[in-house]
N, C-alpha and C positions, 0 to 999 in steps of 0.2 A: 504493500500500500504506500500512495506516496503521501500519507500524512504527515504534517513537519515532525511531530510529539514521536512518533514509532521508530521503534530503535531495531534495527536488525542483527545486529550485532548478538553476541551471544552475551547471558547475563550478567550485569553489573548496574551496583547503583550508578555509575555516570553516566547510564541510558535509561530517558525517561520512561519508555515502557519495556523495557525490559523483563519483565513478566510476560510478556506475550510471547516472548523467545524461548522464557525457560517449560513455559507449557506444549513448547513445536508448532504453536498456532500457523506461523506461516508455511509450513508444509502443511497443513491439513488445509489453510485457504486453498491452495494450489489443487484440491480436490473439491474441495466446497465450501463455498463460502457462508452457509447458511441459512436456512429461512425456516420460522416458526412464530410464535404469537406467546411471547413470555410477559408475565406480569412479575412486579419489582412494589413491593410493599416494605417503605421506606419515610424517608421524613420531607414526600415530594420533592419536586425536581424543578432547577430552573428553565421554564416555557421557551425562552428564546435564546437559549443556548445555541450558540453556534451547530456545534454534532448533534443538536436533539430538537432541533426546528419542528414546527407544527407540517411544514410540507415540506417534501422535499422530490423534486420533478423524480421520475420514473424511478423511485425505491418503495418498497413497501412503509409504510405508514405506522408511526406511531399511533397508539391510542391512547389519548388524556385522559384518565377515567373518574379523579377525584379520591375523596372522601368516605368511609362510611360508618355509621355509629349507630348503636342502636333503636333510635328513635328517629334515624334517617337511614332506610333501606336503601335509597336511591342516592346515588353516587352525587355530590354538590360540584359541580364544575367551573366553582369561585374557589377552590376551598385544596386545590394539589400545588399550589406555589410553595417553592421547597420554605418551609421553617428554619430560619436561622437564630439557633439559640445554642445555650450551651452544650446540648445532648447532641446535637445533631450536624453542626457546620459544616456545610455543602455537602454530605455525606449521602442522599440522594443520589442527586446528580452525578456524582461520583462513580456511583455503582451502577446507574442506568448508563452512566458513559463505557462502563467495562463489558455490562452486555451486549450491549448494541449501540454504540458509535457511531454517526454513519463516517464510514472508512470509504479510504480511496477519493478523496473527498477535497486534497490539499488543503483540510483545512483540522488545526488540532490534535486527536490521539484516533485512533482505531478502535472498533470496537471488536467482542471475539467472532459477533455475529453480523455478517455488514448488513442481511437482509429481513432480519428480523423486526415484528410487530412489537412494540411495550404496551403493554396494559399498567398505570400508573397507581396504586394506592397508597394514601398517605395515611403513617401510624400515629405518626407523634402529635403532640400537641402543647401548648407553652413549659409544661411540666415533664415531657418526654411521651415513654408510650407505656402499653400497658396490655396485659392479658384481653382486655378487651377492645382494645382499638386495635391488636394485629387479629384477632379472630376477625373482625368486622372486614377488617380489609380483605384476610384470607377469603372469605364469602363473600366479598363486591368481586374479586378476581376470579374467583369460580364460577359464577355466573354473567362474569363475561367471556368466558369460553375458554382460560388461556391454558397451555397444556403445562407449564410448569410456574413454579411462585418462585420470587426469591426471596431470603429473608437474612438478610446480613446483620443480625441483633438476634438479642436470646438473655436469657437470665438466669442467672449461678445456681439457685437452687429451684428447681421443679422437677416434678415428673409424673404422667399422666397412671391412672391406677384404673385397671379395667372395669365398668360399671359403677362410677363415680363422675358423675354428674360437672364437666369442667368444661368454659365455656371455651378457650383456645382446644384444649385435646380433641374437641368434639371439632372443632372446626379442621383440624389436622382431619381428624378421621374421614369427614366429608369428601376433602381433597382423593384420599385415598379409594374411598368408592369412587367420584367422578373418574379414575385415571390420572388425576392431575398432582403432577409431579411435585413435591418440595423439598428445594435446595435450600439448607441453612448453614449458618457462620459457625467453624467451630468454638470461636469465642477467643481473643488476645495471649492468653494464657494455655501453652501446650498441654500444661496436665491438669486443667480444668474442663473440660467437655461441659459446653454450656446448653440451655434448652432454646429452641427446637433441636438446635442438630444432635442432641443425646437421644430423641426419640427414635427409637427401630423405622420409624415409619417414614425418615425423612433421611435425606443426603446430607452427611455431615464432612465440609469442606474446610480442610485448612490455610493458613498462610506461609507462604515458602520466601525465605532470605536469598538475594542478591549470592548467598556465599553457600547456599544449598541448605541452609540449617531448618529445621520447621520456624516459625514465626511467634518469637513468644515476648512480648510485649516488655516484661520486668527483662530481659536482656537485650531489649535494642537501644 
């Protein structure tokens, strides 16, 4: 791709994406570049981002989707402008930018999927998020059709307990009758396994160092 930000190079932190090297992204572009319909339930994303434009001539299309909360089933589409506060800085837009970037684009970073659909739900809220604002999102995302979630957040101590009544685990579970896939953050800390990605029923993904080591926060 010839975005400025994409480093081809093999991995180091003096190349800005260097992560996309050390995953072999660019051989597997070389076979396909991607296309599917993921949704990113997060702390919203900035709308007129450069790589995450509302249009963009002949690629598939983002989908803005908003907000959702209990007492508003129907997604608010004033209400996905990323949150900047102290939980959350630019942390969004961040990770929409890793899934789907639009690449090849001269303009910015790459993304891993260049022809991918976003589905947008936003969790947090001025105090951050919470078991029941990413359930809500998980279920605005599932009913607009997307085949995997991502969930880059999670929290130190949980764990769903079979036939007990829990409004995130349940919403996990829905995902998993739909088919619809969840990816989540293994959490900053290597030998912490945080929740979602501790539960059996989700993708639990870690972070990898410039120098090959796993990703653990207290030693970077």
């Amino acid at each position: 791709p010839n975005d400025p930000y994409f480093s081809p190079a093999q991995p180091s932190p003096l190349n800005k994406q260097w992560g996309m090297s050390a995953l072999n992204l660019p051989s597997a572009w070389n076979t396909q570049t991607g296309y599917a319909y993921l949704g990113v339930a997060d702390n919203g994303i900035q709308r007129n981002h450069s790589d995450l434009a509302e249009s963009r001539t002949g690629n598939v299309r983002a989908h803005f989707s908003g907000s959702w909360t209990i007492n508003s089933p129907v997604p608010s589409a004033s209400n996905f402008d990323e949150s900047f506060n102290q939980y959350a800085l630019g942390h969004g837009t961040h990770v929409a930018g890793i899934v789907a970037a639009t690449s090849n684009n001269s303009t910015g970073v790459s993304g891993a999927c260049w022809n991918c659909s976003l589905a947008i739900a936003k969790t947090t809220s001025a105090t951050g998020f919470s078991d029941v604002t990413i359930a809500m999102s998980i279920y605005g995302l599932i009913r607009r059709g997307v085949q995997a979630i991502n969930l880059s957040l999670g929290f130190s101590n949980k764990v769903c307990v079979g036939g007990v009544a829990d409004v995130l685990c349940d919403a996990i579970q829905l995902a998993v009758d739909r088919d619809t896939v969840i990816v989540a953050a293994a959490g900053n800390h290597k030998t912490n396994l945080q929740f979602p990605a501790s539960d059996p029923r989700a993708f639990s993904i870690g972070g990898y160092q410039s120098n090959g080591q796993t990703w653990d926060q207290q030693l970077a």
